[in-house]
PATOR-518417 format. One record per atom (N, C-alpha, C, O): residue number from 0; residue in three letters; atom name; x, y, z. Coordinates in Angstrom, 1 decimal, padded with zeros to 4 digits. Each point is the difference from the previous one (the first is absolute). Layout:
REM PATOR-518417
+-----+-----+----+--------+--------+--------+
|   k |   r |  a |   east |  north |     up |
+-----+-----+----+--------+--------+--------+
| NUM | ALA | CA |      X |      Y |      Z |
...
+-----+-----+----+--------+--------+--------+
***
This chain:
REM PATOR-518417
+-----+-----+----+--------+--------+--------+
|   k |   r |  a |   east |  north |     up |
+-----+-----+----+--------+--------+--------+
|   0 | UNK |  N |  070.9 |  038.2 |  101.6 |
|   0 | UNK | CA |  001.1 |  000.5 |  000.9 |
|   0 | UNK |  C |  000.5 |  001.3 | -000.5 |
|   0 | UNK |  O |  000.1 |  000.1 | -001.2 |
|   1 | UNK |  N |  000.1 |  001.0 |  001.9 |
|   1 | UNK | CA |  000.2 |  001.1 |  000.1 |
|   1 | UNK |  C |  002.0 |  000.2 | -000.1 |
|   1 | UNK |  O |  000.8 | -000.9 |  000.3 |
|   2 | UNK |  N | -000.5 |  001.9 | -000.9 |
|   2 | UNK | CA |  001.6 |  000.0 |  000.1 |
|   2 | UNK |  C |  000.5 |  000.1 |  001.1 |
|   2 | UNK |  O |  001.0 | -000.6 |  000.2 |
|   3 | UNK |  N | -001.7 |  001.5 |  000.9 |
|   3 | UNK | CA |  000.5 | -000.3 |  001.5 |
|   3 | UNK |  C | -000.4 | -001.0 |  000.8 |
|   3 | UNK |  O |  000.4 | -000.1 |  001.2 |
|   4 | UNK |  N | -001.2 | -000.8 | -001.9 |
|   4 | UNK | CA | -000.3 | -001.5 |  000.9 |
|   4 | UNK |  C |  001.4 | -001.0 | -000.8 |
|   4 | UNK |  O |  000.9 | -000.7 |  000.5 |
|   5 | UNK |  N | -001.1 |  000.8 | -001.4 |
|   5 | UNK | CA |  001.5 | -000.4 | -000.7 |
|   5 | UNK |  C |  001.2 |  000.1 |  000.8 |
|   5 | UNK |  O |  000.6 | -001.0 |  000.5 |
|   6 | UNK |  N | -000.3 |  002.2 | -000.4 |
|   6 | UNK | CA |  000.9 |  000.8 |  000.7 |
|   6 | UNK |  C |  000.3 | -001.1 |  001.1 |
|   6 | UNK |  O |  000.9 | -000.9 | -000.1 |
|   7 | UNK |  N | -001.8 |  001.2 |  001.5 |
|   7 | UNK | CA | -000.4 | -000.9 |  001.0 |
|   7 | UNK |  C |  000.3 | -001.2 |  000.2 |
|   7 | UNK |  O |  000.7 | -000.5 |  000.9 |
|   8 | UNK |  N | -001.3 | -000.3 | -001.9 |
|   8 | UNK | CA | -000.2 | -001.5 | -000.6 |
|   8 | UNK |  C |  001.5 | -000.4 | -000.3 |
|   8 | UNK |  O |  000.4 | -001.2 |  000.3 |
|   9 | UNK |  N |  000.2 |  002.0 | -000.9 |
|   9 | UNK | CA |  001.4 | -000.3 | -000.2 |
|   9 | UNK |  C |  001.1 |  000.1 |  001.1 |
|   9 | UNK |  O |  000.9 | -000.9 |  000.1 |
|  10 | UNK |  N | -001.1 |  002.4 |  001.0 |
|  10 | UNK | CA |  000.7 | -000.2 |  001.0 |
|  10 | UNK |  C | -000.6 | -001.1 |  001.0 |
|  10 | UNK |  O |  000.9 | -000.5 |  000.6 |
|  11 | UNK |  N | -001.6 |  000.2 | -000.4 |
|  11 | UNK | CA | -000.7 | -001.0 |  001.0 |
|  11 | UNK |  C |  000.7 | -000.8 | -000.4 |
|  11 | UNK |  O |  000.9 | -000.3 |  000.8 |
|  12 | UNK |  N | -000.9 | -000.5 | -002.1 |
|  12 | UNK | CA |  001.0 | -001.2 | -000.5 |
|  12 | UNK |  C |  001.3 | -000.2 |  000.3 |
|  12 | UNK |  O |  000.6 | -001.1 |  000.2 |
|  13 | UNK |  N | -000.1 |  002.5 | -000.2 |
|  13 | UNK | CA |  001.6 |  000.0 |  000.0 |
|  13 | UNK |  C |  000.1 | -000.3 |  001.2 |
|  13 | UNK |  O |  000.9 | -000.9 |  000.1 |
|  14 | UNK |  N | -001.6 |  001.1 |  001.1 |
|  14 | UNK | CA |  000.1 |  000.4 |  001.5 |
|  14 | UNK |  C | -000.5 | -001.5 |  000.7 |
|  14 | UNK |  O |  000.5 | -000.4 |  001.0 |
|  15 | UNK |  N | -001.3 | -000.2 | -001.7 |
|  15 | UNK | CA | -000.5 | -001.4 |  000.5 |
|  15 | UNK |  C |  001.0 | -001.1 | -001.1 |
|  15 | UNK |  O | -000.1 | -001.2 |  000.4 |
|  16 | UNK |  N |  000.9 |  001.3 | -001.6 |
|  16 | UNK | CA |  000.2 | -000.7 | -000.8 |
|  16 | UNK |  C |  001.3 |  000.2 | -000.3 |
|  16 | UNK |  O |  000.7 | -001.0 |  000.2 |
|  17 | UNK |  N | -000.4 |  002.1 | -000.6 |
|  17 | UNK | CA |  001.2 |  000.5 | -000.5 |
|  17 | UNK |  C |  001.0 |  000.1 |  000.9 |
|  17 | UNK |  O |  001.1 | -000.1 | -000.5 |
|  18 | UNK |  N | -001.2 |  000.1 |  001.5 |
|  18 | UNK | CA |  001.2 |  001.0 |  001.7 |
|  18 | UNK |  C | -000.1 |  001.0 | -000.3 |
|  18 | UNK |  O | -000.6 |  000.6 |  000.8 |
|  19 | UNK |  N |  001.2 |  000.4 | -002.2 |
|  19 | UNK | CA |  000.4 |  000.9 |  000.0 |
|  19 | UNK |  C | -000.2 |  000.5 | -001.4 |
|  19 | UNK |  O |  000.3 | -000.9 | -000.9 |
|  20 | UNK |  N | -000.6 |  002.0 |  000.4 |
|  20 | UNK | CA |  000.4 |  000.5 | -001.4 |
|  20 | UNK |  C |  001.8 |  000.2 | -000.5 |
|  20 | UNK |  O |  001.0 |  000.6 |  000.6 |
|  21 | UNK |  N | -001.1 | -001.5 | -001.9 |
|  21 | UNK | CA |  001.3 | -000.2 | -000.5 |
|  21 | UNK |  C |  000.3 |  001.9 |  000.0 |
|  21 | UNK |  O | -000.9 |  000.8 |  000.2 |
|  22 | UNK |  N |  002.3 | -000.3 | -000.4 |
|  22 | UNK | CA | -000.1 |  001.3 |  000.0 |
|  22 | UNK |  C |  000.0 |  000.7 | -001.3 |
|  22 | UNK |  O |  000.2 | -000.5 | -001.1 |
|  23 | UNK |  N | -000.3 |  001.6 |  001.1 |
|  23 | UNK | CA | -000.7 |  001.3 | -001.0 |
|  23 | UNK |  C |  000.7 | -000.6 | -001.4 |
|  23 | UNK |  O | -000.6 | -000.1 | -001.0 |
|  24 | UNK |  N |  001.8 | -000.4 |  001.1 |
|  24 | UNK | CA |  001.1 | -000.1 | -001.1 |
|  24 | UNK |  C | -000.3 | -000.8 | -000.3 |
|  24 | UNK |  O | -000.5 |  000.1 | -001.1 |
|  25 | UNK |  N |  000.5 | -001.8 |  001.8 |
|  25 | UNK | CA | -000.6 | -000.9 | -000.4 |
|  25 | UNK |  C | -001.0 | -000.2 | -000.8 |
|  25 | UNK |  O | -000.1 | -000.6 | -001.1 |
|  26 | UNK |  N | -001.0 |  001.5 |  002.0 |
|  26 | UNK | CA | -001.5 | -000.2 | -000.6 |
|  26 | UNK |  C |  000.3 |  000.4 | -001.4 |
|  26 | UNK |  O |  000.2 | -000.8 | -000.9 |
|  27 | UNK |  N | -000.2 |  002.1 |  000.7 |
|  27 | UNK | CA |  000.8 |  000.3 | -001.6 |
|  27 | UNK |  C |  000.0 | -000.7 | -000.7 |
|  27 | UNK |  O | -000.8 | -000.1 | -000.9 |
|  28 | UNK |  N |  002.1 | -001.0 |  001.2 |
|  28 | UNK | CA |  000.4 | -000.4 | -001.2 |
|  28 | UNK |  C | -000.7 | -001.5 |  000.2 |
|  28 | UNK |  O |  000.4 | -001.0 | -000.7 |
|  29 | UNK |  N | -001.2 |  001.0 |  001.4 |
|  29 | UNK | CA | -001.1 | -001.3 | -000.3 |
|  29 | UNK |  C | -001.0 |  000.8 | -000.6 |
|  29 | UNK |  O | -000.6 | -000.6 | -000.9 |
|  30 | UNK |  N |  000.3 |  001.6 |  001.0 |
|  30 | UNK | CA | -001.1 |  000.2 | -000.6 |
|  30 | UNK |  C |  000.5 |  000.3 | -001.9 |
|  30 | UNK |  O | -000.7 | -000.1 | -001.0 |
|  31 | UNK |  N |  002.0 |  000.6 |  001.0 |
|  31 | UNK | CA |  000.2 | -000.3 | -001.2 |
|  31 | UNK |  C |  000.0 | -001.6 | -000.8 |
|  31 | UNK |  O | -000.7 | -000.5 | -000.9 |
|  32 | UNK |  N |  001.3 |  000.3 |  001.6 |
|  32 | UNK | CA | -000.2 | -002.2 | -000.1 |
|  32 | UNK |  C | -001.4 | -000.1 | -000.4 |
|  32 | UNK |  O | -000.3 | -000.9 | -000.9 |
|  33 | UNK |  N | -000.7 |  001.6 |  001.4 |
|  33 | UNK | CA | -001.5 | -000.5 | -000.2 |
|  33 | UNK |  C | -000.1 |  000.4 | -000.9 |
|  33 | UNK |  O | -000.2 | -000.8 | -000.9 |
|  34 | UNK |  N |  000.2 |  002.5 |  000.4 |
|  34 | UNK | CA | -000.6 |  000.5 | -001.2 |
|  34 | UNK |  C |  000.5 | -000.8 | -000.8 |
|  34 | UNK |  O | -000.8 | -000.5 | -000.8 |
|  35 | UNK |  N |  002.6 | -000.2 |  000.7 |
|  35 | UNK | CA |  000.4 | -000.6 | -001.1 |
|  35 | UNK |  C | -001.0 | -001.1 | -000.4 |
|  35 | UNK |  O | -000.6 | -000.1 | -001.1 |
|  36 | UNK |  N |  000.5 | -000.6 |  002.0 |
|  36 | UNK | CA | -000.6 | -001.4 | -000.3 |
|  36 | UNK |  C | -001.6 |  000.6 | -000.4 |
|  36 | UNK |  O | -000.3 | -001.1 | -000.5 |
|  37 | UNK |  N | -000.4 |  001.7 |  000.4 |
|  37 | UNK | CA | -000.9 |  000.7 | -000.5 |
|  37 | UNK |  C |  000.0 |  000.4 | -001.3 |
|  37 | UNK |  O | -000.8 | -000.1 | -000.9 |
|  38 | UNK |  N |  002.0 |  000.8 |  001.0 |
|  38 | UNK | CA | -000.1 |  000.3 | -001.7 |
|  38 | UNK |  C |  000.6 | -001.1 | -000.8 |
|  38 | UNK |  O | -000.2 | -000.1 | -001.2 |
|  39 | UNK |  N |  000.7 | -000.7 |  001.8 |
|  39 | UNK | CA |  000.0 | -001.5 | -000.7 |
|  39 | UNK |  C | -000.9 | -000.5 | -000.8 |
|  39 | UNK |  O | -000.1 | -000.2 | -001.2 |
|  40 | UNK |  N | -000.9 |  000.0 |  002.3 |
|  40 | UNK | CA | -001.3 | -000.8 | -000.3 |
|  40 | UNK |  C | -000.6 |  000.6 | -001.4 |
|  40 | UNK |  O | -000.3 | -000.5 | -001.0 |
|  41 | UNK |  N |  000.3 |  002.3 |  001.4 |
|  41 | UNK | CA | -000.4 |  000.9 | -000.9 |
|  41 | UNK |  C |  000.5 | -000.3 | -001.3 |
|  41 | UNK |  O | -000.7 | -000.3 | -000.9 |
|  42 | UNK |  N |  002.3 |  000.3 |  000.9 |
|  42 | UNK | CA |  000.1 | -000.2 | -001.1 |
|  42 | UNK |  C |  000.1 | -001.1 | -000.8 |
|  42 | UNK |  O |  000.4 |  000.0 | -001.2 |
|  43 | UNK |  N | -000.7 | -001.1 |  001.9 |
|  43 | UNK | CA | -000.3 | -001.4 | -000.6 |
|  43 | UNK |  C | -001.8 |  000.0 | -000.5 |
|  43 | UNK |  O | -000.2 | -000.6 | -001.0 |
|  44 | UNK |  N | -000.7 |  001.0 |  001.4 |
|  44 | UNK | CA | -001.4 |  000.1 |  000.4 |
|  44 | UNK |  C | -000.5 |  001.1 | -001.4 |
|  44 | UNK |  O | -000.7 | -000.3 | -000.9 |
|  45 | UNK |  N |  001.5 |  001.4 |  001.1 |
|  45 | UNK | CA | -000.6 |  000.8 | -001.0 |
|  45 | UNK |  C |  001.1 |  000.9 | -001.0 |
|  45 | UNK |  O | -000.4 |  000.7 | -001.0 |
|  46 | UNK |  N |  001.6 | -000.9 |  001.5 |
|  46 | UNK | CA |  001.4 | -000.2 | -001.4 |
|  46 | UNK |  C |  000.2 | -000.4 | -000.3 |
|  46 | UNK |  O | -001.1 | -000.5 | -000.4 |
|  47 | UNK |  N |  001.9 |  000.0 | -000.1 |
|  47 | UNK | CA |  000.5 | -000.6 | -001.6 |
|  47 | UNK |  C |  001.1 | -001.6 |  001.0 |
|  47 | UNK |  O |  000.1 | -001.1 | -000.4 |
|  48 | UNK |  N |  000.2 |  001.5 |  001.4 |
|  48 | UNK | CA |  000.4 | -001.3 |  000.2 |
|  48 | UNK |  C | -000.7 | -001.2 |  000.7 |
|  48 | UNK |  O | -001.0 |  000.0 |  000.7 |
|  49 | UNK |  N |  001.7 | -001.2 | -001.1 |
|  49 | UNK | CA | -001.1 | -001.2 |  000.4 |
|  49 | UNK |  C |  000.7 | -000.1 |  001.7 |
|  49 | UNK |  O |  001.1 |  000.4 |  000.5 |
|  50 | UNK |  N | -002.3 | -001.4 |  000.1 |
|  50 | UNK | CA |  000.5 | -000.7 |  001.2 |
|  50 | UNK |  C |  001.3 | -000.9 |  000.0 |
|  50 | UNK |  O |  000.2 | -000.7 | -001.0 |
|  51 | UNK |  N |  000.4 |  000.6 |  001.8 |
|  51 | UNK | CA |  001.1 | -001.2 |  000.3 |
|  51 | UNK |  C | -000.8 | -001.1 |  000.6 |
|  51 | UNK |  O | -001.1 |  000.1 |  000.7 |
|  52 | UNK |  N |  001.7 | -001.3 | -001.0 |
|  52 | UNK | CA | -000.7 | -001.1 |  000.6 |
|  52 | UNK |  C | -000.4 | -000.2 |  001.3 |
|  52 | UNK |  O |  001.0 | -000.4 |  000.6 |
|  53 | UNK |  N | -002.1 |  000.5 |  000.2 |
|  53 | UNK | CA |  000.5 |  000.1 |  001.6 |
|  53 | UNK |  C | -001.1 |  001.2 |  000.4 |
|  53 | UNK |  O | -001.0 | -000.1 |  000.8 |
|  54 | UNK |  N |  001.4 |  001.5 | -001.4 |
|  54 | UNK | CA | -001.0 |  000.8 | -000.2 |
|  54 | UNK |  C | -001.1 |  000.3 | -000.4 |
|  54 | UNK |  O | -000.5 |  001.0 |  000.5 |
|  55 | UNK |  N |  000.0 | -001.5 | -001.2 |
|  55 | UNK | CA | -001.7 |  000.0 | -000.4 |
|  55 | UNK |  C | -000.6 |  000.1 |  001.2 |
|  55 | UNK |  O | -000.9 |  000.9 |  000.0 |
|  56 | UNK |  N |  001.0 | -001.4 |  000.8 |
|  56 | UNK | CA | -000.8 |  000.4 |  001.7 |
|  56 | UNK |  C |  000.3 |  000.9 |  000.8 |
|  56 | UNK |  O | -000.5 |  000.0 |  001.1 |
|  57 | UNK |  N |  001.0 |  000.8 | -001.5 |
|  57 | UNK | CA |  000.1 |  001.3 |  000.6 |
|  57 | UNK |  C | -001.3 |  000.5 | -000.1 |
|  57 | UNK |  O | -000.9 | -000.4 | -000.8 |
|  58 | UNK |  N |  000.8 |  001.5 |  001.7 |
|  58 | UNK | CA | -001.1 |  000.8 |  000.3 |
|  58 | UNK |  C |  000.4 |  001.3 |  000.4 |
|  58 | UNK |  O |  000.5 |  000.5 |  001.0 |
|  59 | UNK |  N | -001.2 |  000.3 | -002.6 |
|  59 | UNK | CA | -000.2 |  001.4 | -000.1 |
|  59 | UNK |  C | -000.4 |  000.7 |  001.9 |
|  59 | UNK |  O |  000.8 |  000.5 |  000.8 |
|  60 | UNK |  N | -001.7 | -000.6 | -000.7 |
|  60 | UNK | CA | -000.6 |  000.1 |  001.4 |
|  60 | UNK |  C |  000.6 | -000.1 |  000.9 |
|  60 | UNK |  O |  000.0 |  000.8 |  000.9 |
|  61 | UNK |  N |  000.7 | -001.7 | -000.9 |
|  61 | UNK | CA |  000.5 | -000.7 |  001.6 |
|  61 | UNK |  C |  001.5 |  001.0 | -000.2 |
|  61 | UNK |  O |  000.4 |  000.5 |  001.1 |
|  62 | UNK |  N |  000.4 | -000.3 | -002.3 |
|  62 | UNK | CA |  001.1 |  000.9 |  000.2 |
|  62 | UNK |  C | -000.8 |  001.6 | -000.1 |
|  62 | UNK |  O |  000.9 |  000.8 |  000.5 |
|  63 | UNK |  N | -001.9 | -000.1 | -000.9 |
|  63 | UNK | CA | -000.6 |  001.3 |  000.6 |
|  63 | UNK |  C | -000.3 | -000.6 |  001.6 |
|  63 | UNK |  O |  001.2 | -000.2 |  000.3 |
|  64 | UNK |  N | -001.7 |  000.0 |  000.3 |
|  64 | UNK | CA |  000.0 | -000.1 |  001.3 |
|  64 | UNK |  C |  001.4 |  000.0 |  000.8 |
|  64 | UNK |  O |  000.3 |  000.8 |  001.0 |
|  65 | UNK |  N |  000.5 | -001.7 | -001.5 |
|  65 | UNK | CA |  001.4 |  000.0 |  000.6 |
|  65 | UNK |  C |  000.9 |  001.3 |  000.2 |
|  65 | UNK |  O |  000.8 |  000.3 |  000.9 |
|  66 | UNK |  N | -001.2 |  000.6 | -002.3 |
|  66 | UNK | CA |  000.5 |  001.3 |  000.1 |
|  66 | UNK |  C | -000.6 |  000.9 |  000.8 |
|  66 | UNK |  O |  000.7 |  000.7 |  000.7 |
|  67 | UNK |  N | -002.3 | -000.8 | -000.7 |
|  67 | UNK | CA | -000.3 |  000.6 |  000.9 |
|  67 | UNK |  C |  000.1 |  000.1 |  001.6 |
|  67 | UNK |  O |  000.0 |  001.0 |  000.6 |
|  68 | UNK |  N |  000.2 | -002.1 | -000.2 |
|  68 | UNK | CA |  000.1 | -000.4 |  001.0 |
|  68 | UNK |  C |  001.7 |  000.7 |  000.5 |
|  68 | UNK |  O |  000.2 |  000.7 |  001.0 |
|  69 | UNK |  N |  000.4 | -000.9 | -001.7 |
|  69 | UNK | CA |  001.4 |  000.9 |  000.8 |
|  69 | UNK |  C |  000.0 |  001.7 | -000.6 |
|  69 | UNK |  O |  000.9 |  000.8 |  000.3 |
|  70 | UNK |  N | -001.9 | -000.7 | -001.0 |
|  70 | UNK | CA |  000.0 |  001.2 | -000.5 |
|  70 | UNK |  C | -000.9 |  000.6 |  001.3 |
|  70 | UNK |  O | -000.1 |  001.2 |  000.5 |
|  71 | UNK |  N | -000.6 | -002.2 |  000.0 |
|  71 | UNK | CA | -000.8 |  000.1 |  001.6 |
|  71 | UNK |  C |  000.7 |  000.3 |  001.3 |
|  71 | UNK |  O | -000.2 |  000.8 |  000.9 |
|  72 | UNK |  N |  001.5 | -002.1 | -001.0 |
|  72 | UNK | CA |  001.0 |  000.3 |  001.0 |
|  72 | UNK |  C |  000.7 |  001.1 |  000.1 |
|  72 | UNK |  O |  000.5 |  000.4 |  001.0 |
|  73 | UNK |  N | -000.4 |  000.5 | -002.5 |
|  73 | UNK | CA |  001.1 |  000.7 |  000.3 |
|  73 | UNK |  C | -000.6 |  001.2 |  000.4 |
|  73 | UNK |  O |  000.6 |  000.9 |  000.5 |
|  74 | UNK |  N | -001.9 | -000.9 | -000.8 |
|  74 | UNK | CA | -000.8 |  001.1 |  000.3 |
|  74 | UNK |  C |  000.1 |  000.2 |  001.5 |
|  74 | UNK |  O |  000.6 |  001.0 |  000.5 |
|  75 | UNK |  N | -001.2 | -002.0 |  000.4 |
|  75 | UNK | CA | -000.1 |  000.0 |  001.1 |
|  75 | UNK |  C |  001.4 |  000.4 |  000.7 |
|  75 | UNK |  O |  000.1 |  000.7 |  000.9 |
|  76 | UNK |  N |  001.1 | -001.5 | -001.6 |
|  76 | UNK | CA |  001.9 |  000.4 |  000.6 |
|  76 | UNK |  C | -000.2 |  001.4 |  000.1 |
|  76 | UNK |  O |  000.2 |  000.6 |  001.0 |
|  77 | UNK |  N | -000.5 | -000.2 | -002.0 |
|  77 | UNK | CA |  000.4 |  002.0 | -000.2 |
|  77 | UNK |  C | -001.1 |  000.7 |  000.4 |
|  77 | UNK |  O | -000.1 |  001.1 | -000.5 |
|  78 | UNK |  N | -001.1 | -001.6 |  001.5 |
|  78 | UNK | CA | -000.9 |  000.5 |  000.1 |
|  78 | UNK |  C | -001.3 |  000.8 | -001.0 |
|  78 | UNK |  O | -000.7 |  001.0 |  000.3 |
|  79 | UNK |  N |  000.6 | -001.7 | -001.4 |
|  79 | UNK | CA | -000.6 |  000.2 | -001.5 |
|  79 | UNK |  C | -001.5 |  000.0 |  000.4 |
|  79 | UNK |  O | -000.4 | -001.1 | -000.1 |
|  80 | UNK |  N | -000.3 |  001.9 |  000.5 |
|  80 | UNK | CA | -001.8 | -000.5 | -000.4 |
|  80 | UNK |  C | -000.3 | -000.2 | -001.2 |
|  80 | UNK |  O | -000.7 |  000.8 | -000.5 |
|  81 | UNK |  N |  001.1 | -001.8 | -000.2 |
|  81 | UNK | CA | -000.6 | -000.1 | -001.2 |
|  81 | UNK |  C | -001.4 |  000.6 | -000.8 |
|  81 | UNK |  O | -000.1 |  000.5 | -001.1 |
|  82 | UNK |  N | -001.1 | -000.6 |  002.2 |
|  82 | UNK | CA | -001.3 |  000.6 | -000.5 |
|  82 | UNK |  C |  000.1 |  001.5 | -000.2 |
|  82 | UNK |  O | -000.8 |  000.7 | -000.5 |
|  83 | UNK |  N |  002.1 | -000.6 |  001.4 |
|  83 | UNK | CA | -000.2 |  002.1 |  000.1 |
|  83 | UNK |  C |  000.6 |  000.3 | -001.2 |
|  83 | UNK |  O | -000.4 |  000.9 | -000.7 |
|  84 | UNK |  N |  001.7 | -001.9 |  000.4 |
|  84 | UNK | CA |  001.3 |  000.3 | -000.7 |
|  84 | UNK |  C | -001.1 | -000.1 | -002.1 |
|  84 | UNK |  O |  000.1 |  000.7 | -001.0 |
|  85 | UNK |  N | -000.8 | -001.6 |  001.2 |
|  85 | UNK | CA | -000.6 | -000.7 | -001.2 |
|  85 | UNK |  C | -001.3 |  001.1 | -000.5 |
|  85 | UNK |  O | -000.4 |  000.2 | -001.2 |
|  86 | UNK |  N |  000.0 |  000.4 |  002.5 |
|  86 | UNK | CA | -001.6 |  001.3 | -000.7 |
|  86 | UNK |  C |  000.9 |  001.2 | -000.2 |
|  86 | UNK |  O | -000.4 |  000.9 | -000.7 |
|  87 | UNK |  N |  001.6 | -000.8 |  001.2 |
|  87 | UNK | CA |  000.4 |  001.0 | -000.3 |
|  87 | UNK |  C |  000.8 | -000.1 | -000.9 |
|  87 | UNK |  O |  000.7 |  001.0 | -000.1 |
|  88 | UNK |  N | -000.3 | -002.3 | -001.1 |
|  88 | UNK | CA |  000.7 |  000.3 | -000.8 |
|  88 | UNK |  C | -001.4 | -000.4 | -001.1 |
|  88 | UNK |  O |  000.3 |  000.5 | -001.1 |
|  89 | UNK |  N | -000.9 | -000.9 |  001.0 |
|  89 | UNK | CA | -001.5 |  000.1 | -000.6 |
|  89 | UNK |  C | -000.1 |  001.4 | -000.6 |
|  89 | UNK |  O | -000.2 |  000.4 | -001.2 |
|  90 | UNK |  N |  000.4 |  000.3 |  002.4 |
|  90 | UNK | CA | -000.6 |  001.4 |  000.0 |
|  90 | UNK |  C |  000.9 |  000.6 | -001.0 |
|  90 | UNK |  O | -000.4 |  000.4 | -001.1 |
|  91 | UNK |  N |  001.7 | -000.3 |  001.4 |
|  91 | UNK | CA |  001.1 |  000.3 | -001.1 |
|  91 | UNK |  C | -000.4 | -000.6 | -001.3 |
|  91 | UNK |  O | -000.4 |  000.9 | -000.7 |
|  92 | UNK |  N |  000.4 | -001.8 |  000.2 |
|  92 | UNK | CA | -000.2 | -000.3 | -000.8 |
|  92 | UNK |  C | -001.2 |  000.0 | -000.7 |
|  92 | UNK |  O |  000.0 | -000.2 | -001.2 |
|  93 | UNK |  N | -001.2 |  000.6 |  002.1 |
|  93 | UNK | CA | -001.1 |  000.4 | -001.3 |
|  93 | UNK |  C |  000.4 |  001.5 | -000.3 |
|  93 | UNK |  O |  000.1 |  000.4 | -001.2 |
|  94 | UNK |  N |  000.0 |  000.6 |  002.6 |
|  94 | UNK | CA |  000.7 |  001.4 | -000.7 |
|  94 | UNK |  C |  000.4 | -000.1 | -001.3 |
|  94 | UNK |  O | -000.6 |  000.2 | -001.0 |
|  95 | UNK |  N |  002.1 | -000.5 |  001.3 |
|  95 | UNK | CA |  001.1 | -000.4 | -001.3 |
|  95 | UNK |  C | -000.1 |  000.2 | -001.1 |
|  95 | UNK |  O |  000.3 |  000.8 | -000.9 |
|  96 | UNK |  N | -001.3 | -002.3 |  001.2 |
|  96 | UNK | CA | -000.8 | -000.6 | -001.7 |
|  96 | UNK |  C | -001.0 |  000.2 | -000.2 |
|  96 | UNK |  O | -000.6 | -000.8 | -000.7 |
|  97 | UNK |  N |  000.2 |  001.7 |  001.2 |
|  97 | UNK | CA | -001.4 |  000.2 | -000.2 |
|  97 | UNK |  C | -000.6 | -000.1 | -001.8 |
|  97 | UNK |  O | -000.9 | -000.7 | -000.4 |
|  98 | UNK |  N |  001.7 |  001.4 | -000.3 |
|  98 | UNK | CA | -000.2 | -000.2 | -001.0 |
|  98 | UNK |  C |  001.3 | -000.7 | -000.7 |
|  98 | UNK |  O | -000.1 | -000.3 | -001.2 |
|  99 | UNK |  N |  000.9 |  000.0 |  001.6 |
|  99 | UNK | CA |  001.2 | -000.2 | -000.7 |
|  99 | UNK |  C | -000.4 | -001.6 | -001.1 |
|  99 | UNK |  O |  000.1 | -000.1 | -001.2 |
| 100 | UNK |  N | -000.5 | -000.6 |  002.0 |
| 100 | UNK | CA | -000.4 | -001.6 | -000.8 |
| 100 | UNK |  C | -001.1 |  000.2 | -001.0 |
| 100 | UNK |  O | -000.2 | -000.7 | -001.0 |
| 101 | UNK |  N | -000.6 |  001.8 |  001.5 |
| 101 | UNK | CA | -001.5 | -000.3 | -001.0 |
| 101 | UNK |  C |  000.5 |  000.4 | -001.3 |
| 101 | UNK |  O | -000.3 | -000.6 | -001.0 |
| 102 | UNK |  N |  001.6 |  002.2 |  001.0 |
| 102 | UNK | CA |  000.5 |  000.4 | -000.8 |
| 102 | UNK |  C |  001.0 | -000.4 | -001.2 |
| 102 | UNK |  O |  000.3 |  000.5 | -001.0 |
| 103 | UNK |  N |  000.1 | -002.0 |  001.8 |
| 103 | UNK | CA |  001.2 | -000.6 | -000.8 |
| 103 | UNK |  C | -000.6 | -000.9 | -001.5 |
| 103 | UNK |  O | -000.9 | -000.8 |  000.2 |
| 104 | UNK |  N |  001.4 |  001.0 | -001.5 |
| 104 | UNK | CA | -000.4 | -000.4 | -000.4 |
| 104 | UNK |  C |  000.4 | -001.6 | -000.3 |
| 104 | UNK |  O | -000.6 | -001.0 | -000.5 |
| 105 | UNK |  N |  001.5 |  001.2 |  001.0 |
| 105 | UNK | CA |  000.6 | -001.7 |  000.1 |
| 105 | UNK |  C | -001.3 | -001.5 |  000.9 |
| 105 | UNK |  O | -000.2 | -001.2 | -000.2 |
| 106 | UNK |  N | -000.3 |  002.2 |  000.9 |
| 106 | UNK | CA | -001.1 | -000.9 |  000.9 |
| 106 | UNK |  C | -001.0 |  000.4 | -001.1 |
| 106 | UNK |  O |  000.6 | -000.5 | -000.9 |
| 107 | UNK |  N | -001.5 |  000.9 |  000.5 |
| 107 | UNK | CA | -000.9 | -000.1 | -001.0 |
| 107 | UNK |  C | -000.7 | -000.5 | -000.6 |
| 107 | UNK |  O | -001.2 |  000.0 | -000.1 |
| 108 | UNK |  N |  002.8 | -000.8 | -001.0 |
| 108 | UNK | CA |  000.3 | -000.8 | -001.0 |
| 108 | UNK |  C | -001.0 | -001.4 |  000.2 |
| 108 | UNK |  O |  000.0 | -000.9 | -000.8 |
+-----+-----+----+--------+--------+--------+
***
């Protein structure tokens, strides 16, 4: 699946599933809610802290999809092409860094 079939695939849902996209502000701060619960997992998974009881079944995966997915909605609210918005920060970013990472000696080590 393609980032504008994504795109698509998500508004079709809202429109057959949803009624309506929650709004711009909302989405926000669910999509904060998600990254949190993400970096949860993260930091139980590969930090220093353990699971709570209950938690061990969480799923790495299933909270990146959830972020993405309103990181999808909100694209679509503010009119975002993601695939245009994403080659062209690609593009910035190999510019940039073109050498910046190869150069660092911290990555090396």
């Amino acid at each position: 699946m393609t980032i504008q079939q994504a795109q698509e695939r998500v508004d079709e849902w809202i429109k057959n599933y949803g009624v309506r996209y929650f709004s711009e502000l909302t989405n926000m701060a669910v999509l904060t809610e998600e990254v949190g619960e993400m970096a949860s997992i993260m930091a139980r998974q590969y930090g220093d802290q353990s699971f709570k009881k209950g938690e061990e079944e969480a799923i790495l995966a299933d909270e990146m999809a959830d972020v993405l997915w309103v990181l999808i909605c909100l694209a679509n609210q503010t009119g975002v092409n993601l695939t245009e918005a994403f080659q062209k920060n690609m593009e910035k970013k190999t510019t940039r860094d073109a050498e910046r990472h190869v150069k660092n000696k911290k990555l090396s080590s």
